[in-house]
C-alpha positions in Angstrom: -4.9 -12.8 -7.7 -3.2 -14.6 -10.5 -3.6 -11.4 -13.3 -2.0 -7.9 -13.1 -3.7 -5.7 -11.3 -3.1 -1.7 -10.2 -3.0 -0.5 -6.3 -4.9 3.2 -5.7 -4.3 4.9 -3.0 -3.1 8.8 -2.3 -0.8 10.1 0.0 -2.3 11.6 3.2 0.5 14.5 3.4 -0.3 16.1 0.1 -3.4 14.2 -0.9 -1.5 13.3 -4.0 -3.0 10.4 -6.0 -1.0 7.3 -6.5 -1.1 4.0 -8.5 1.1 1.1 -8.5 1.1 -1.9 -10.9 1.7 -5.3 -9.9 2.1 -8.1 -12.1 2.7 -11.9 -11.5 6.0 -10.8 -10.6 5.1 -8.1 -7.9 5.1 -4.9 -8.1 7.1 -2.1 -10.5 9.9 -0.3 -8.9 9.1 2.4 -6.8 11.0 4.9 -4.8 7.7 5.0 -2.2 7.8 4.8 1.3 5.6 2.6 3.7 5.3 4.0 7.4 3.1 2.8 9.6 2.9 3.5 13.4 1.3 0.0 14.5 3.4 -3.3 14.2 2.3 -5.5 11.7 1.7 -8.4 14.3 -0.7 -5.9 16.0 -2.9 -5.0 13.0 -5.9 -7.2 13.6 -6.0 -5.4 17.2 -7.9 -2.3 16.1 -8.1 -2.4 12.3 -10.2 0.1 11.7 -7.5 3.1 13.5 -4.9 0.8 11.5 
């Protein structure tokens, strides 16, 4: 992207909504956690349930 830029999302247990910053030299520290049940390498295969 080349200019800062700010990640929305909200978590799907408490429908809590989060942001996340990201600059040119990634993203600000964070204590979040990334789960997701479908390898990465098998995204593509279905990405609409992924």
């Amino acid at each position: 992207m080349h200019q800062p830029a700010t990640v929305h999302s909200r978590c799907e247990q408490s429908l809590e909504p989060l942001e996340l910053s990201v600059s040119d030299r990634g993203p600000e520290p964070s204590d979040w956690l990334f789960h997701c049940v479908v390898p990465a390498a098998q995204w593509w295969d279905d990405i609409v349930f992924t």
